[in-house]
N, C-alpha and C positions, 0 to 999 in steps of 0.2 A: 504494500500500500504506500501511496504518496508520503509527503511531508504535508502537504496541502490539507490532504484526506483526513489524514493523521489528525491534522490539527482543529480539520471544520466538525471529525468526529467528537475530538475532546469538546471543543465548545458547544456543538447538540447537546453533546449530555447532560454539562452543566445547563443549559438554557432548558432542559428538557425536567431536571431538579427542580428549577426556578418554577415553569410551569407547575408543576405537582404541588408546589412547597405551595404556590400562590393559590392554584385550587382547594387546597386542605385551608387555608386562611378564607378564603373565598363560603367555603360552605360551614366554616365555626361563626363568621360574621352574619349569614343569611341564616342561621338557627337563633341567633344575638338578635338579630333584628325583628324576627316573628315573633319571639317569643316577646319583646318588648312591645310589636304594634300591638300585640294581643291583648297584652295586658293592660296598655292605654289603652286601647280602642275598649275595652270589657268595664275598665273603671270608669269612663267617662261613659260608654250608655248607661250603665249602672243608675248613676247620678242621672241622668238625663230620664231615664224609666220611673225611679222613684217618684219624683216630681209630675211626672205625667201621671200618674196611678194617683196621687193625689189630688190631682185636677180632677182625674176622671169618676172620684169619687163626690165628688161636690156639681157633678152634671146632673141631668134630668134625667136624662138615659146612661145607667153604669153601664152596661153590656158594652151599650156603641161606642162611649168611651173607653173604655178597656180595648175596643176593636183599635180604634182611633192610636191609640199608645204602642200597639202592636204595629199597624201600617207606617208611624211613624218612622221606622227603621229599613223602610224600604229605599232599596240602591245604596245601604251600608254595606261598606267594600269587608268587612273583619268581622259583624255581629248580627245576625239571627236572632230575630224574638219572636217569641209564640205563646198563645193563650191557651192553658190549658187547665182542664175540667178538675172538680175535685177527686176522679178519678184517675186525672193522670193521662186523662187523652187529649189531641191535639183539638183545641177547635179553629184557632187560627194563625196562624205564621205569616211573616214577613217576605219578602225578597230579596235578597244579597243581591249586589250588583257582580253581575258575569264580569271576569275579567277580558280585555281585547286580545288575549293570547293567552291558551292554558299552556299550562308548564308543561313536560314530559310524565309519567306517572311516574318512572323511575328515580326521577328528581321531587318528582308529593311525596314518593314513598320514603326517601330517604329522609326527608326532611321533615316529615310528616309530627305535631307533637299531639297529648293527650287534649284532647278537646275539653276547653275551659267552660265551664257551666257556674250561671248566677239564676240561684232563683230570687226571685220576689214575692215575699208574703204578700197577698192583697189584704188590706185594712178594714176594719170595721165591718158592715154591712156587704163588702165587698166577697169577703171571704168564702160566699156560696157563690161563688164563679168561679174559684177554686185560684192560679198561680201565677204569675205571669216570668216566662222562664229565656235569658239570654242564655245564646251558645259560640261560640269564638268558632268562625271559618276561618279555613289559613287557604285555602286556595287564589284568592287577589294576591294574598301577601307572599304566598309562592312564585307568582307568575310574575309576580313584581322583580323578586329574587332573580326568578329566573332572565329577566331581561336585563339588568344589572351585570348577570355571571355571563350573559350573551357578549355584551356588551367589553365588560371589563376581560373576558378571555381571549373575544376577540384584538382585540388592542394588542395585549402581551403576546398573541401568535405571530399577529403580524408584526410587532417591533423585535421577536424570535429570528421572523425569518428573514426582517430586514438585516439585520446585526448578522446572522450566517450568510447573505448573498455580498455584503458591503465586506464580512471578514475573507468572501471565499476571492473575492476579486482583488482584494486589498497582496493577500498574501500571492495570488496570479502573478501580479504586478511586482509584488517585491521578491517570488520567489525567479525571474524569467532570469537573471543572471546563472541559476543554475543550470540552467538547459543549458547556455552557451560553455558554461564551467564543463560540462558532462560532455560535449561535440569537442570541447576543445580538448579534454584528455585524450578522450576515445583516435585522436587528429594522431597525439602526443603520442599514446599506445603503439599507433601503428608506424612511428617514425615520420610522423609530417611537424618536424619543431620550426613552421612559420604559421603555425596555428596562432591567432591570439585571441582576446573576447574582449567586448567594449564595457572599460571602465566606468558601468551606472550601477543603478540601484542602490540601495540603502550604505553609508558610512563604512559599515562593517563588508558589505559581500562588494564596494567597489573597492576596497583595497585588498578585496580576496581577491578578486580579476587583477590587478597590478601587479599584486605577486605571481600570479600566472604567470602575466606574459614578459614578467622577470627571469621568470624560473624557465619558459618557455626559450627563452633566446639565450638564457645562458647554455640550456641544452641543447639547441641549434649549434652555440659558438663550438663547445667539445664535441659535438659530433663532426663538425668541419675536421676541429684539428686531430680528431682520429683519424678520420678518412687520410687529412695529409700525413699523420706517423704512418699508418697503416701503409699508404703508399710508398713513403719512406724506406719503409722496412722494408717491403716488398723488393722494391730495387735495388735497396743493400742486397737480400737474399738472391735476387736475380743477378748481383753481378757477382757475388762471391761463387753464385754455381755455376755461370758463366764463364769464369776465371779457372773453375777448376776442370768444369767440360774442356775448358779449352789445354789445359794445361796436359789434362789425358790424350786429349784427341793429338796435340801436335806434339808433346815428347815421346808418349807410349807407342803410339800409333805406328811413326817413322819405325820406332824400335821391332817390334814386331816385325813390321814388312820384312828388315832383314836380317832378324831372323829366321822368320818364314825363305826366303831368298837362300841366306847362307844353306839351311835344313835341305832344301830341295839342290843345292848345289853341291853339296858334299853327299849324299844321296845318288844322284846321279853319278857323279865321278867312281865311287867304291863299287868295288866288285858286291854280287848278289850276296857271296856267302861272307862277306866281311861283316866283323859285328857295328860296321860305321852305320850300316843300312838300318840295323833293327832301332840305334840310339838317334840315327835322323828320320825316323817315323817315329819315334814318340816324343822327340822336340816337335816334328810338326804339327801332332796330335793335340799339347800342351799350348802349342801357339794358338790353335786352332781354340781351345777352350777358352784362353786366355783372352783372344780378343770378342769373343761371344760374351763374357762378363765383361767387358771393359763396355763394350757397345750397351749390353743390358744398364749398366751404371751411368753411362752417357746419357739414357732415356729416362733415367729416373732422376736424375738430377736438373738437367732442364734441358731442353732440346737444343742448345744452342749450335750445335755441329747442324742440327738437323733441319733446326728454322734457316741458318744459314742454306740450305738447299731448297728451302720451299716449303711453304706450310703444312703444303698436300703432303707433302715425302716426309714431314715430321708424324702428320695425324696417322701414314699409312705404314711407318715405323711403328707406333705408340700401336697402331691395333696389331701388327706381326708379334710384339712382345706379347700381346695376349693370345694373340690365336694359337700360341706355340707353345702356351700354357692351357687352352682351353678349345680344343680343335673341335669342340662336337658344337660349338657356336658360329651360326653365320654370320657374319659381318657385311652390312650392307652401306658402302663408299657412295656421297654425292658430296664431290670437293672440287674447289674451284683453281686456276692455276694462278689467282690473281694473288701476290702480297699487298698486306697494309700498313706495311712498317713492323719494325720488330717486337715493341711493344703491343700491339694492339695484334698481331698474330702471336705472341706469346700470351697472352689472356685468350684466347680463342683455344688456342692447346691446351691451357691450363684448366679449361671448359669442359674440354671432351676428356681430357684425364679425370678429371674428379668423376665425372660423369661417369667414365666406365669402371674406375677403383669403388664408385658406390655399388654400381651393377653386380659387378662380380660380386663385392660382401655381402649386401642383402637381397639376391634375386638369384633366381637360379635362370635366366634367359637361355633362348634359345636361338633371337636370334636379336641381333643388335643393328639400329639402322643410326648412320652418322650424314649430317649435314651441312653445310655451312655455304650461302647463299648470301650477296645482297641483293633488296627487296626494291621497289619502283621509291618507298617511302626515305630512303637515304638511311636504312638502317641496314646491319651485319646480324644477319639470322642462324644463328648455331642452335641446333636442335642433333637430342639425343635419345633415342625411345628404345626401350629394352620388353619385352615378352614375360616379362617374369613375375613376380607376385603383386606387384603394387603396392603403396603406400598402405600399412595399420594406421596412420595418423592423417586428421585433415590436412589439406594440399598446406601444405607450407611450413609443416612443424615436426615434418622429418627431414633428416638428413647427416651427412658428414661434416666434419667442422670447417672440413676445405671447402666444400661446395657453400656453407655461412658464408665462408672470407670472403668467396668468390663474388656470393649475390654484392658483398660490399663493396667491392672494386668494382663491379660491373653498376654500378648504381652511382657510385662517387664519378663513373665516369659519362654519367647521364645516360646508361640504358636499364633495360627491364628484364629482370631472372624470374623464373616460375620452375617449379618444381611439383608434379601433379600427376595422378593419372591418367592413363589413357580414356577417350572415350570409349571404347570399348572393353574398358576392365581388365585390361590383361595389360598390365603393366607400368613403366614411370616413361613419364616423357619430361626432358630437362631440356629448357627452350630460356636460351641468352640472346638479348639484342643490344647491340652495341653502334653507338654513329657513327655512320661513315666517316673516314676523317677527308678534309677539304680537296685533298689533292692524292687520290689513291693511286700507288704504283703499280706498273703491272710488271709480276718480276720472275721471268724467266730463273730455273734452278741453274745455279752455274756450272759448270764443268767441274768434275772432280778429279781429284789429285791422285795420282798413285795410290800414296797412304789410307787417303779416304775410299777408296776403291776397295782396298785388303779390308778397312776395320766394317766397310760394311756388307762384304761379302760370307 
């Protein structure tokens, strides 16, 4: 439930106390008050009867006087008087005045008290007419009540519901800063720190928004200067394995070849059964092994022998290391011959390696398809889809720490990683776009060197 909700609930309930409390005041005061018109109204015909029965004793005619004392009390809203025999029967009665609205019965009944009776002895001569007897009606003085309690309850509902629609709008108003509070983390959450929200609303929640988009832009600034360590580092690390691809490829490299050269020269020279034959077949043997790990180490450290020859010929290197470890996997090549400078084909490599080091750990594929295209839109489309189990976790919240870094360099450098499954359920499809950069080369692989010939054969 809301804050809002929350709050308009707590205030019904108290206003809804208020009502009851007032009701319960409301129906002690309308028993307070009947009971006192009653008793005025019973005391004063009283008096008024007496006096009349006296008159009417001093008339020509008692009967019709006594009548006369009787009728007297017609259209009295509280008192009923009636003439009765010395037996106790009615001979005649008055008229209460009908009230312009009966109560409810439920409201006579609750309210209802022990009906007040006065009689009046008749005097003298009188006496063989036998009594003349007042009775308290409370139905005027109910309906009276009840247009008072109409009245009076009406009023408090409706100052109830003004007060809850004046508190529900009030707090609308002063709560809208949090909606923008709530869109701007949710911004924050997912890595958009140029989120901010406009500084109103109430003293307290405008300088909750300033601290926002305080805290907002200082987490903007450190995310900049991660991306720049991050990049940093990166090329520190790309050029220490650069330095040492290179330092294998052009010290070891040469070495080997002649080796391999001397092995097969001193091989050929010696006779069959000399034991020079069987010791330069297993230097060549050892060569041969020796530069299959060098070359394997070359690809795992960073392609740079291999970017150096073309992007294609690094990516189509990096899938022979795997196919040579997992040969019951097809491999399906769509690569371009274009370079686009070293760095930006070294993130593209660096794309398809994670991509396929996650493949092989968590998927058992079968067959693996590689891509890298640019689009009419000015972007670098690298996409990587594998056959194998698919993601257990929503698109975006699994992965290798390499493929993290990567989404983060390929994002610091203004494109877009996705990490998802396939539509048809069978498998992860890892799809990187990177911007064209302004002036792409188109770069022929160069010719290779002797050495480079031996270490990659």
């Amino acid at each position: 439930m809301s804050l809002r909700l929350r709050l308009i609930r707590t205030v019904a309930l108290v206003l809804l106390a208020v009502l009851a409390l007032g009701a319960l005041l409301t129906y002690w005061h309308a028993q307070h008050k009947i009971e006192l018109e009653l008793s005025s109204g019973l005391s004063v015909a009283e008096s008024t009867a007496r006096l009349a029965v006296d008159d009417a004793a001093r008339a020509a005619d008692p009967r019709e006087g006594l009548r006369r004392v009787v009728h007297a009390f017609d259209g009295n809203r509280h008192v009923r008087a009636a003439l009765l025999d010395p037996d106790g029967r009615e001979i005649d009665t008055s008229q209460v005045l009908a009230p312009d609205e009966e109560a409810p019965e439920w409201l006579f009944g609750i309210l209802t008290q022990p009906v007040k009776l006065v009689r009046i002895p008749l005097p003298g001569a009188l006496t063989k007419y036998g009594m003349v007897l007042l009775e308290s009606d409370q139905r005027s003085e109910t309906a009276e009540v009840w247009g008072d309690m109409q009245l009076s309850l009406t009023t408090l509902t409706s100052f109830c519901a003004l007060v809850l629609v004046l508190i529900y709008w009030t707090l609308g108003r002063a709560l809208q800063p949090f909606a923008a509070l709530s869109h701007g983390f949710e911004r924050v959450g997912k890595g958009d720190y140029t989120a901010r929200v406009p500084e109103t609303g109430a003293v307290e929640l405008a300088a909750l928004c300033a601290n926002f988009n305080v805290m907002a832009g200082a987490l903007g600034r450190s995310e900049e200067r991660n991306f720049k360590l991050n990049e940093q580092l990166t090329t520190v690390q790309e050029e220490e394995r650069t330095e040492l691809a290179r330092d294998l490829h052009d010290e070891v490299s040469p070495l080997l070849f002649s080796i391999d050269v001397d092995a097969r020269a001193i091989r050929k020279s010696a006779d069959e059964t000399s034991p020079a034959v069987v010791h330069s077949d297993a230097i060549l043997d050892a060569v041969g092994q020796i530069k299959s790990q060098v070359k394997s180490i070359l690809g795992r450290l960073r392609p740079a022998v291999l970017l150096d020859l073309g992007l294609s010929n690094a990516i189509e290197n990096l899938v022979a290391y795997w196919q040579a470890r997992r040969p019951e996997i097809d491999f399906v090549l769509d690569l371009p011959e274009e370079s686009w400078g070293t760095a930006l084909d070294a993130t593209i490599h660096g794309v398809v390696r994670e991509a396929l080091s996650n493949a092989m750990q968590h998927s058992e594929p079968t067959k693996l398809e590689i891509s890298v295209s640019a689009n009419d839109g000015g972007m670098i489309v690298v996409r990587v889809a594998d056959d194998g189990g698919g993601l257990s976790k929503p698109s975006g919240e699994e992965g290798s720490f390499g493929l993290l870094h990567m989404r983060e360099r390929i994002v610091a450098k203004g494109g877009r990683f996705a990490v998802e499954n396939r539509s048809d359920g069978r498998g992860v499809t890892v799809t990187a776009e990177l911007p064209l950069p302004k002036s792409p080369s188109i770069a022929a692989p160069p010719a290779r060197t002797d050495s480079q010939e031996a270490l990659a054969s």
